[in-house]
C-alpha positions as CSV (number, residue, x, y, z in Angstrom):
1,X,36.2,-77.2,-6.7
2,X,38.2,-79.4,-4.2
3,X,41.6,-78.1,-3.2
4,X,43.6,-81.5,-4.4
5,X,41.5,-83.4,-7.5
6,X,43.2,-86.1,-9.2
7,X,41.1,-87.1,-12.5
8,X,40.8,-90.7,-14.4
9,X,44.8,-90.5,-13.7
10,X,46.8,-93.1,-15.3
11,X,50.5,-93.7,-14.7
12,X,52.6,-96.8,-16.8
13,X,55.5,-98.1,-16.1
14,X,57.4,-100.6,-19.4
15,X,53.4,-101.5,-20.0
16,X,53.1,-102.3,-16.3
17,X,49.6,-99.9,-15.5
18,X,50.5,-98.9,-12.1
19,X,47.6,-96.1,-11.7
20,X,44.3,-96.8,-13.3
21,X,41.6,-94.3,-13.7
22,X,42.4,-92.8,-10.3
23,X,39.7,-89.8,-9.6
24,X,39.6,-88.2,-6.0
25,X,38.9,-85.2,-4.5
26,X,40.2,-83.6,-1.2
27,X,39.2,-80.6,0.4
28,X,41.6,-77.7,2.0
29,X,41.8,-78.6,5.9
30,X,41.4,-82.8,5.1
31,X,43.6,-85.4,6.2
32,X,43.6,-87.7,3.8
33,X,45.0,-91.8,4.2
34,X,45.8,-94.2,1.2
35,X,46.0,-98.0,2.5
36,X,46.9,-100.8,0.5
37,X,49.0,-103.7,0.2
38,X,52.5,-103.3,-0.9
39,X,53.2,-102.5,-4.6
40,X,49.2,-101.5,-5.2
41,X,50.5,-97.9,-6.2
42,X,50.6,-95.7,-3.0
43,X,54.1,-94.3,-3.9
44,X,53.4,-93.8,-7.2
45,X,49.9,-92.2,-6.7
46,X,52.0,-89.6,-4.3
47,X,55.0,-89.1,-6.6
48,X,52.3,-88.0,-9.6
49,X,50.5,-85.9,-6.9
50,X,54.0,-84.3,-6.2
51,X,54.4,-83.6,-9.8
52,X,57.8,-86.2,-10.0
53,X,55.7,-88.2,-12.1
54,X,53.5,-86.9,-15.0
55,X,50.3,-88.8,-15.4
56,X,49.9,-90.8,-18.7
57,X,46.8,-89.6,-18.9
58,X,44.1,-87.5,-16.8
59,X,45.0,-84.2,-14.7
60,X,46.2,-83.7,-11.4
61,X,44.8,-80.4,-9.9
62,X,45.9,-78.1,-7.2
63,X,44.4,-75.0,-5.7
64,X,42.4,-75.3,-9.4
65,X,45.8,-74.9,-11.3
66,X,46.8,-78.3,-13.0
67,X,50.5,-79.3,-11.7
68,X,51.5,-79.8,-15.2
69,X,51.3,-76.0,-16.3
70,X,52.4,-74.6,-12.6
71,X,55.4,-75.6,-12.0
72,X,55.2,-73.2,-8.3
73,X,52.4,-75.7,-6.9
74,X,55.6,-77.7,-6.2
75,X,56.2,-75.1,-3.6
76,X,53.3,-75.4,-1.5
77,X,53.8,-79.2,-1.1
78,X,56.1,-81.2,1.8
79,X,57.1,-84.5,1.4
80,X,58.5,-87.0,4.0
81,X,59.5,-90.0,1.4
82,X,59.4,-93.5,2.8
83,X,63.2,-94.0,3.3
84,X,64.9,-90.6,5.0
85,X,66.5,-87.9,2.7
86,X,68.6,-86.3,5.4
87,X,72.1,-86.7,5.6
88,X,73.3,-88.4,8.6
89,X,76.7,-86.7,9.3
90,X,75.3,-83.3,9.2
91,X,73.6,-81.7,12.7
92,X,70.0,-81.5,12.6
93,X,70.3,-78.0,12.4
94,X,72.6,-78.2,8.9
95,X,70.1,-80.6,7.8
96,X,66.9,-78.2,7.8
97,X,69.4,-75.0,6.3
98,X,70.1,-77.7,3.5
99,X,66.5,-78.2,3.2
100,X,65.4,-74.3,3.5
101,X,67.8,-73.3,0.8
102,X,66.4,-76.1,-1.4
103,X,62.9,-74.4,-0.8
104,X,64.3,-70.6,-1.4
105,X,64.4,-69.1,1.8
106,X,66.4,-66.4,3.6
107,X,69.3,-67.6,6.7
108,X,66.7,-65.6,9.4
109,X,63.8,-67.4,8.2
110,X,65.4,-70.8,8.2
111,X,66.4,-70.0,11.9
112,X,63.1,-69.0,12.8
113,X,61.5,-72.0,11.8
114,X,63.8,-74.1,13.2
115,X,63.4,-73.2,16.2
116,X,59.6,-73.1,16.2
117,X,59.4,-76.7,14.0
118,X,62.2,-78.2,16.6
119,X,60.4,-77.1,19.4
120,X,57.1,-78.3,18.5
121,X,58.5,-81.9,17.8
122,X,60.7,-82.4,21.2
123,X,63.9,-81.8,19.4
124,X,64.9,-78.6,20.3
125,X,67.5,-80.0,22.5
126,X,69.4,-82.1,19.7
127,X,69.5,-79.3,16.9
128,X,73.3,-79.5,17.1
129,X,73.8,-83.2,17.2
130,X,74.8,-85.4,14.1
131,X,71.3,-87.3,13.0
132,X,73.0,-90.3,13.2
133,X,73.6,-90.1,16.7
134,X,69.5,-89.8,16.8
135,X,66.9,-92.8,17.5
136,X,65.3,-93.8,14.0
137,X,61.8,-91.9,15.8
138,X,63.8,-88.8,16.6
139,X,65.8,-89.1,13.0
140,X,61.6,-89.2,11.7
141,X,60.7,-86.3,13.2
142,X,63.9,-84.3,12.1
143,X,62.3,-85.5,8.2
144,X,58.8,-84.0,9.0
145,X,60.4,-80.9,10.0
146,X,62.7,-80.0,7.0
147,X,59.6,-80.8,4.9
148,X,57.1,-78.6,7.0
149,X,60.3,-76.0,6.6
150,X,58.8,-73.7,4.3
151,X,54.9,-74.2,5.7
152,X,53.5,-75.7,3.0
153,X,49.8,-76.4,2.0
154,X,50.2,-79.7,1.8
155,X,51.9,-82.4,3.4
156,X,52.5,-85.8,2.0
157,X,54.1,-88.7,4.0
158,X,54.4,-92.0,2.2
């Protein structure tokens, strides 16, 4: 069984059939892309993948556990949304202890990470500067991080 399976998944919005008899399969280690024009579903498709949105009908499987009985698969999953959910007038730092208490985790492992995640993306340097003092590419980066925070299995950027 494939480590992400979405099957004949349907999602409605006020009659408006957004997802139709979606089926895919991806397997642990993929990198996966979903193209299409604006409005053809892509946000949606990752918002019932995230478990935000329950599927009308069909299943959305996880690590073979369906996302609708397992509440915890939410905890192996990142998510960068479209539009950035950090808050500008905290330091970068303060932005990814926000987002490591949000996923459970201890002070020490929070700073650990950090440092590690900051590092890795060219940021270590700004950790104590107010985001919106940041370029929109560094303010980016600073979102992938705080959703790689708490190493998840799967990352998904929309």
């Amino acid at each position: 069984m494939s480590f992400i399976e979405l099957k004949e998944v349907n999602k409605s919005f006020n009659q408006n059939q957004i997802l139709n008899d979606i089926s895919l399969s991806i397997e642990k280690g993929d990198f996966f892309g979903i193209v299409g024009p604006s409005g053809a579903g892509k946000s949606v498709l990752m918002k019932t993948l995230l478990g935000i949105y329950l599927p009308d009908k069909g299943q959305v499987i996880i690590n073979s556990k369906n996302i609708e009985e397992d509440k915890s698969l939410k905890n192996i999953i990142g998510f960068v949304p479209q539009n950035s959910s950090l808050y500008p007038d905290l330091s970068v730092f303060s932005n990814m202890k926000y987002f490591g208490k949000l996923y459970g985790m201890k002070l020490k492992d929070i700073k650990e990470r950090s440092k590690i995640l900051l590092g890795d993306m060219g940021l270590s340097s700004v950790s104590n500067k107010k985001l919106k003092s940041l370029s929109g590419g560094m303010n980016r980066r600073v979102n992938i991080a705080c959703s790689m925070l708490h190493n998840p299995a799967i990352l998904i950027l929309d």
